[in-house]
C-alpha positions in Angstrom: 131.1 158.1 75.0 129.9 155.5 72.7 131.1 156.1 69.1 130.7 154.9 66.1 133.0 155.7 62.7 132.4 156.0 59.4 134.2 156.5 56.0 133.2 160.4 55.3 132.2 159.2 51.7 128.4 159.4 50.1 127.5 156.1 50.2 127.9 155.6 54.0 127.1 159.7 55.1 123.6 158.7 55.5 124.3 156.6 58.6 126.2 159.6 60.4 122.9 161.8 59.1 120.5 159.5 60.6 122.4 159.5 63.5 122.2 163.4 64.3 119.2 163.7 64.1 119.3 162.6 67.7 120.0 165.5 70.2 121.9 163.8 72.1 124.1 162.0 69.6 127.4 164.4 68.2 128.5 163.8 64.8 132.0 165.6 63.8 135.1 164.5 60.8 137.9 163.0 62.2 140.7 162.4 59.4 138.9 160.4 57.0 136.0 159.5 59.1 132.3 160.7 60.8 132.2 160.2 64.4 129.3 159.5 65.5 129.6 160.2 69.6 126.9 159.7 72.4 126.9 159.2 76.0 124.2 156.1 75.2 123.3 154.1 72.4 123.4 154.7 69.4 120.7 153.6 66.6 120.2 154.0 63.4 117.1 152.7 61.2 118.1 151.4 57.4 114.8 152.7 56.1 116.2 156.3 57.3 119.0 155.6 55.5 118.4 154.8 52.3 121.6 152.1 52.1 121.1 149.0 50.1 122.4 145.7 51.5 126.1 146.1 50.5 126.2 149.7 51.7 124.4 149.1 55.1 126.4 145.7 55.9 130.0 147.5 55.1 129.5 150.7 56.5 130.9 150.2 60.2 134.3 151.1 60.2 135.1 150.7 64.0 133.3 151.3 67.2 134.9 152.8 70.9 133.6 152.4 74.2 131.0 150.4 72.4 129.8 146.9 71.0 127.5 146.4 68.2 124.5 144.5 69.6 122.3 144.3 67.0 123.2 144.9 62.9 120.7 143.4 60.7 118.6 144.6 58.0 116.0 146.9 60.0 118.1 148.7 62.4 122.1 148.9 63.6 122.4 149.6 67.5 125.7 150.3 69.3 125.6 150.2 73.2 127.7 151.6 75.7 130.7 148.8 76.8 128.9 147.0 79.5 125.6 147.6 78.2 123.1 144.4 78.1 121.2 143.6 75.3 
């Protein structure tokens, strides 16, 4: 599974919202975080979001079974380990 976590705080709950509004994605607390689970990739559009810069660029706590391949200021996409571009 490809997850993403996030501080369970409001400024960075939008990300983990976003996120489950895909069937396929999982989203659950764990301790202090959101996991955000998925057998694919996982993507989540800013615009969705409503994060400003220093919200959207600090919200990635860590990833699993997962690399970050694309975080700017449209869109954040984490793909499965192994996963090409």
């Amino acid at each position: 599974m490809t997850t993403l976590f996030v501080l369970d705080v409001g400024d960075f709950r939008p990300l983990a919202e976003v996120a489950g509004k895909d069937p396929d994605v999982t989203v659950r607390r764990r301790g202090p975080y959101l996991e955000v689970a998925t057998p694919g990739s996982i993507r989540i559009e800013r615009n969705a979001t409503g994060c400003r810069n220093a919200v959207w660029y600090s919200a990635v706590a860590a990833v699993e079974d997962g690399r970050v391949s694309r975080w700017d200021k449209s869109e954040l996409v984490v793909q499965p380990t192994g996963a090409k571009g």
